[in-house]
Structures are given as structure tokens and as C-alpha cells.
N, C-alpha and C positions, 0 to 999 in steps of 0.2 A: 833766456828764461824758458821753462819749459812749457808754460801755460796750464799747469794741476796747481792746486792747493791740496795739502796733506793736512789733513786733521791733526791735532795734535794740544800736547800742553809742554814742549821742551820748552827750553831758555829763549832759544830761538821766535817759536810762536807768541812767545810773550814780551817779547823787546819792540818797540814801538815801530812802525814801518819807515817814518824817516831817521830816525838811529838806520836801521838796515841798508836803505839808499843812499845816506851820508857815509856810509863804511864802503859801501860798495863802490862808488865812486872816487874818495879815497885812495881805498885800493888799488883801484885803475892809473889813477896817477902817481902811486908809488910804484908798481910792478914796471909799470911801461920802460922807465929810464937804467933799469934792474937789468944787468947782461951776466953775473957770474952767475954761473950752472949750480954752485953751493946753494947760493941764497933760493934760488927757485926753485929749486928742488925742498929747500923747507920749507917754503912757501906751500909748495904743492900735498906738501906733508901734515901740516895745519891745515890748510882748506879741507882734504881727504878727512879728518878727524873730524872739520865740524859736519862737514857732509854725513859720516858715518853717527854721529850722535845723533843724528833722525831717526836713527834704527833703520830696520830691513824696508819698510815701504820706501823708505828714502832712495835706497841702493834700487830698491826695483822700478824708480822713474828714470835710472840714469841712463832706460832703453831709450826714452824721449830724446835723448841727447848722439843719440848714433852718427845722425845725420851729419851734426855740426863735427865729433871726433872722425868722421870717416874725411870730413873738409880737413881739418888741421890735419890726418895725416897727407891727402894730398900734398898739403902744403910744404911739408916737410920732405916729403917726395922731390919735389919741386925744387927745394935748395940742395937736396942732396945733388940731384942733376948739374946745378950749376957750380958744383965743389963747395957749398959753403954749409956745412953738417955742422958747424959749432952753432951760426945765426940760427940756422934751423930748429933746432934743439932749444934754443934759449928761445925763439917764437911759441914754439907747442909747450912746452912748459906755461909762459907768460898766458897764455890762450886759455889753456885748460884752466888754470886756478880763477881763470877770470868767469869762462861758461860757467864751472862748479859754483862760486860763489855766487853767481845772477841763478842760477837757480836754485839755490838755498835759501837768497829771500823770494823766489817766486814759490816756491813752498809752502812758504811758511808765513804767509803775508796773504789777506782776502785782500778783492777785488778794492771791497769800498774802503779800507784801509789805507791803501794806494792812492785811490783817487785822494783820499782826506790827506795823504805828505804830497802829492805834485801840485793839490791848488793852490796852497801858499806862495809856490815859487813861480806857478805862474800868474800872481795878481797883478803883474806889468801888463800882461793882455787885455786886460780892464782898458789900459788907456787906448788901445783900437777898437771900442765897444766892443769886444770876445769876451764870452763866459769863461774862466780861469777854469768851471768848474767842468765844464764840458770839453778844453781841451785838455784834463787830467781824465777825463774819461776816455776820452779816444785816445789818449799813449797810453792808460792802463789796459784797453783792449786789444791794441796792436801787442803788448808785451804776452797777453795771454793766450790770443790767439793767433799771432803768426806761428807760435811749433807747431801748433795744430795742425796749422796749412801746408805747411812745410812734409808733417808727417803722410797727410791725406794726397798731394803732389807725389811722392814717394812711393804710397800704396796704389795709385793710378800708373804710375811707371811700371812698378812690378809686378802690374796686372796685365799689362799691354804686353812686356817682352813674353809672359809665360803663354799670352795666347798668339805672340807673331815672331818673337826670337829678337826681337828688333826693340831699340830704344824708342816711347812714344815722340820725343821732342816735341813741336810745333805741335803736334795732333793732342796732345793732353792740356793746351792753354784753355779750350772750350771747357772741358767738363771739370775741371781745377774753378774755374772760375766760376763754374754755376752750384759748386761747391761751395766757394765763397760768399754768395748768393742765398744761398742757403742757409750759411751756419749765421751772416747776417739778419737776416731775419728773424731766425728763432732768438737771437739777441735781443734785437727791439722788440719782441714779444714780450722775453721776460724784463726788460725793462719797463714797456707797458706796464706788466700786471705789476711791477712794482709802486705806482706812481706815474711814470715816464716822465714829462719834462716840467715842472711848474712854468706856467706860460708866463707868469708877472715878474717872477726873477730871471726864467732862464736858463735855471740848471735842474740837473738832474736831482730824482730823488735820490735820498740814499738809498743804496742794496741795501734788502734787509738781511737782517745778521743771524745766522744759526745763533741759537743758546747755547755758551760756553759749557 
């Protein structure tokens, strides 16, 4: 997922966020077992169409996603090397329609949205006393904000080779990390000023909601 929501009133924005996780998911378990280059190729041709019905800001997040296409083609690099271009090909296909659609509901889907489809599924963690609603809080913010970190990781690299010519490796975990440090915090802030945690049940308040 990319970690932005896009404003919006498509079809998309308006279909309920576990319809979207329940497709999406779906999805994943029907592509995976998918090896003809036909079917994923239309696969990949449907996904492209619902992706483009965002319109233009849609197409201009799909720089968020460089990171993850610049790995698949590794990847594809990778089998090409060992002779096997047909698996290859039918992995980067299966991959891409899978990135594009996680972030089409990362889109098009708020925060508290998310959280309100993953607490149902996780009201079994009730029985180890865990709030259901606070671990749908933490995987809706690992979803949001891991591209983020990923991208800020990225920009700290790219800022190191242009001042030393050199990959930072090891040397960029410190300020990556006080990074994360960082974007954590102004998190619990604004969770703070939303409420922050009712102390008697446990869970978070809800994010409050722009006006449609």
C-alpha cells in the first residue's frame, strides 16, 4: 500500500472498506495459483483500468510505488539469470496486479475505515485480553506508514551517495530510525488530540472524519 488517501467520491471511495479487503484478499488467492501469461496479462489489464478510474492523482501516487517496481524488476532480473524468463514474467505480472490493487484500497479507504473492517476479524484476541481494536490500529498504521519509511530510507540513501559516491548501508540505520521516531510521535500526538485511548475500554478513539 502506499500509505496516502486520495480524496475523492468514485465508486471505489464509496464501497465499504471490508468489501475492499475481502476482494483484495480474494484476489491474492486467486492470482497466486494463475501461471498462464494470457490470464495475467488481463488480469493486469482490469487492475490498470480500475487504478486509472482514480483519475490523474491516482497515476501521480504510482511514484510511491517505484521502490517496490524497481524490486520486482530485480526480481525478474534474477530469474532471467537462472534461465527461467517464462516463471519470471508470470511472477512480475502476479506481483504488479497485486501492489496496484493494495494500493487502490490504500487510496481510497481512511484510516478509521480500516481500523472499523480489521476489528471484527480480530475479536479472537479478546480471548488473550488484547484490545481487537488497538491491534486494527497498529496493522492499519504499519499499512500506512511503512511506504513512507521505505520512501524516507530511499531519500537518506540518495542523499548519502550524492554527498560520498558510496551506498550509505549500515550508516543510514541510525537516522532511518530517528526518523521513525519521529513520524511515531507526531502519530500519538494526533492521536492524542483526537481522544487517544479510553482508559476503561481500551481502545482507541475514533479518527475524526473530514466532512464528506
Amino acid at each position: 500500500m502506499t500509505g496516502v488517501y486520495l480524496e475523492g467520491r468514485s465508486w471505489l471511495h464509496r464501497l465499504p472498506a471490508w468489501i475492499k479487503l475481502v476482494s483484495l484478499a480474494a484476489m491474492s488467492m486467486l492470482l497466486f495459483p494463475v501461471t498462464d501469461l494470457g490470464l495475467l496479462l488481463g488480469a493486469l489489464a482490469v487492475t490498470l483500468g480500475i487504478y486509472a478510474s482514480l483519475g490523474r492523482s491516482a497515476l501521480a501516487a504510482l511514484t510511491a510505488l517505484r521502490p517496490v517496481f524497481l524490486l520486482l524488476v530485480c526480481l525478474l532480473l534474477f530469474h532471467l539469470a537462472l534461465g527461467s524468463l517464462a516463471s519470471g514474467l508470470v511472477m512480475l505480472l502476479r506481483l504488479v496486479c497485486l501492489v496496484l490493487l493494495a494500493s487502490v484500497v490504500s487510496l481510497t479507504t481512511r484510516l478509521d475505515d480500516m481500523i472499523d473492517a480489521l476489528a471484527p476479524v480480530l475479536r479472537p484476541a479478546e480471548l488473550l485480553g488484547l484490545s481487537r481494536r488497538r491491534l486494527a490500529l497498529a496493522i492499519a498504521l504499519v499499512l500506512r506508514f511503512a511506504p513512507q519509511l521505505a520512501g524516507a530510507g530511499r531519500q537518506l540513501g540518495e542523499a548519502y551517495r550524492a554527498r560520498t559516491g558510496r551506498g550509505g548501508g549500515l550508516r543510514l540505520v541510525a537516522p532511518l530510525a530517528l526518523q521513525a521516531l519521529n513520524t511515531a510521535d507526531h502519530v500519538a500526538e494526533a492521536i492524542a488530540a483526537r481522544g487517544g485511548v479510553d482508559p476503561l475500554a481500551g481502545d482507541p478513539a475514533p479518527l475524526t472524519r473530514r466532512p464528506e
